[in-house]
N, C-alpha and C positions, 0 to 999 in steps of 0.2 A: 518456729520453723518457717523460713521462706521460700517458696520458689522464686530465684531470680526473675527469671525473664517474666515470668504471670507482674512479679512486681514491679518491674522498669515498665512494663507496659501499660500498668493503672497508671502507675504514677505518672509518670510522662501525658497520659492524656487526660490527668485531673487537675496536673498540678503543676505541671511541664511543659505546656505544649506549645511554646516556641522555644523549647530547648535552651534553656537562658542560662538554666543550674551545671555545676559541671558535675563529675563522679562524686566529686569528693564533700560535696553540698548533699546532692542526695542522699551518699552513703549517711547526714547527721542528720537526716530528715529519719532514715530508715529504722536508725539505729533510738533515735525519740517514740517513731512510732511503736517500736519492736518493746519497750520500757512502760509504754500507756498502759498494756496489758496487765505488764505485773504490778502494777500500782503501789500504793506503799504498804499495804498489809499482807504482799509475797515476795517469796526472795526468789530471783531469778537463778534459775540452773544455769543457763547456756542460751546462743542464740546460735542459730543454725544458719547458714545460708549458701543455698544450692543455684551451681549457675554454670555457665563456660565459661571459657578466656576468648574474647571476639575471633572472629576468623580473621586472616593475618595473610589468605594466599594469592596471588597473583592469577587474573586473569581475563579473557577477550572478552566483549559482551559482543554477543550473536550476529546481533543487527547492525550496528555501525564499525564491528574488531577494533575497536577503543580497548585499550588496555586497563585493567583497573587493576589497582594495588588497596587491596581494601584494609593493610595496617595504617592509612595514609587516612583515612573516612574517620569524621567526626564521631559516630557510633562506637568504632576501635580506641579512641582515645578516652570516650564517656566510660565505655565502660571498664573498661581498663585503670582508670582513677577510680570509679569504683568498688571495682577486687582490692586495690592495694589499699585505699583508705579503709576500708572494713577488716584489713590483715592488723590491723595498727588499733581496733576496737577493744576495750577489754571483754571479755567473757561472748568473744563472736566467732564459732568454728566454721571456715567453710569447708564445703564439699563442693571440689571442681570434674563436672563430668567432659566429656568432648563433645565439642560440633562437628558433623560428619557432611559430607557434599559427595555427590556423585557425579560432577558436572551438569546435572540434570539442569537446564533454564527454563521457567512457565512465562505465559504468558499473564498480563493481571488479569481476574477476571471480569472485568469492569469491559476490557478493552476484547477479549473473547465472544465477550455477548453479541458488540458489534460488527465483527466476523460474521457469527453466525448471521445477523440479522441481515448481512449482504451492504452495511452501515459503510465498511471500510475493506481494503484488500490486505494480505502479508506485506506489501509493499510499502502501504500504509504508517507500518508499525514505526516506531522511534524507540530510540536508547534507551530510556524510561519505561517502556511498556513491557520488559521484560524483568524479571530476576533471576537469582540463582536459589533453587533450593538444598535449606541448608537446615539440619535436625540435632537436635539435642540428644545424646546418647549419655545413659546413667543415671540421670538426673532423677527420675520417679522410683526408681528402683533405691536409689540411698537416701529419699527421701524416708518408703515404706519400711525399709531396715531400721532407721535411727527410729522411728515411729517405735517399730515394735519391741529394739532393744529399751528405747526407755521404758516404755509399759513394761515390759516382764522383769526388767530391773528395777523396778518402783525408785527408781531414779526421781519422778516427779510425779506431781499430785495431780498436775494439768498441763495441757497441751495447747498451743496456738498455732495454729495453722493458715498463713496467709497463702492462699490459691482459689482457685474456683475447679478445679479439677476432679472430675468424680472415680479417676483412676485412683484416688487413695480411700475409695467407698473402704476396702479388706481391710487395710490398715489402722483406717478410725475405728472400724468396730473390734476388732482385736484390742487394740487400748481401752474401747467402753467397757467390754467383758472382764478387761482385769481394774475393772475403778474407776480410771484417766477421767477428768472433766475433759472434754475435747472442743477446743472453741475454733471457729471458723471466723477468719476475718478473708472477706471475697473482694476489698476496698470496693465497696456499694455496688460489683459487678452482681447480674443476674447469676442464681445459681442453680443447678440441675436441682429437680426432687429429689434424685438418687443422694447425691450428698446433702441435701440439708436433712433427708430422713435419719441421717446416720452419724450425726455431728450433737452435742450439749446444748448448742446456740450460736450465734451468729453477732460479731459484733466487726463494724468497719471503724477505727480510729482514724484521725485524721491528723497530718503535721502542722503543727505551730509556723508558720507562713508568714514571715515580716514584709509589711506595707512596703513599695518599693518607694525610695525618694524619687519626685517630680523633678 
């Protein structure tokens, strides 16, 4: 089981991080690492993977009324090749929840602090020092389902969990109680006590990475 976005965001800053790979590279990194687990002495049930469709809607930014068309943004197209390349995986189900926005814009808080400290004025501010927030709806809630329909359907012997997230504290212990091994891969992110108290173990795999030619 994955959580998308916990995973575009390890990876991108492990292994990604001048964005060089497209969707469709990563989605065979994902899909290698998602297979380390089951090794050659288990057979894989299924691969999970929980995520949105990028946001796609048109709109002002605050401070300069610049228009932004965010299906047009390099992130909409990354991720977007990698929803369709993993529809094309064999044995890989996704679960697509929604991104929701209330037009709400923050400011970063890097750039806040210096507000407060009297550093800089609203005036101050540039295109860049603002975003829009934007939240994932569904996505924990069918992660916790699929969790626990497989547990009580003894569907499988063991569970893989890539996230760092201790909202699925209930959900791993409900599969420990009915048997589940329950492994945690957090890709080497620090993890709360809450969840590693309530997880089998803890294992981060890593992708097979080819040396770029010079």
């Amino acid at each position: 089981m994955i959580d998308g976005g916990f995973f575009i965001k390890r990876f991108n800053s492990l292994y990604n991080k001048d964005r060089e790979m497209s969707g469709e590279e990563v989605a065979e990194h994902l899909y290698t690492m998602a297979h380390k687990h089951v090794g050659s002495r288990n057979t894989l049930y299924r691969i999970f993977y929980y995520d949105c469709h990028p946001l796609s809607k048109k709109v002002h930014n605050p401070i300069t009324g610049k228009p932004i068309d965010f299906s047009k943004s390099p992130e909409y197209k990354f991720r977007e090749e990698l929803i369709e390349a993993l529809k094309k995986k064999r044995k890989v189900a996704l679960r697509i929840g929604e991104l929701k926005d209330n037009n709400n814009w923050h400011i970063y808080p890097k750039r806040v602090k210096e507000l407060l400290a009297g550093k800089i004025n609203i005036s101050d501010l540039k295109e860049n020092d603002v975003y829009l927030e934007v939240r994932q709806k569904g996505i924990d809630m069918k992660i916790g389902v699929d969790i626990a329909s497989l547990a009580l359907k003894k569907f499988v012997d063991t569970i893989v969990l890539f996230s760092g997230d201790s909202d699925f504290v209930p959900a791993a212990k409900l599969a420990r109680r009915e048997g589940i091994d329950f492994v945690l891969d957090p890709m080497s992110a620090n993890v709360e006590p809450q969840l590693f108290e309530h997880v089998d173990g803890m294992q981060s795999v890593r992708p097979t990475l080819r040396k770029k030619k010079k």
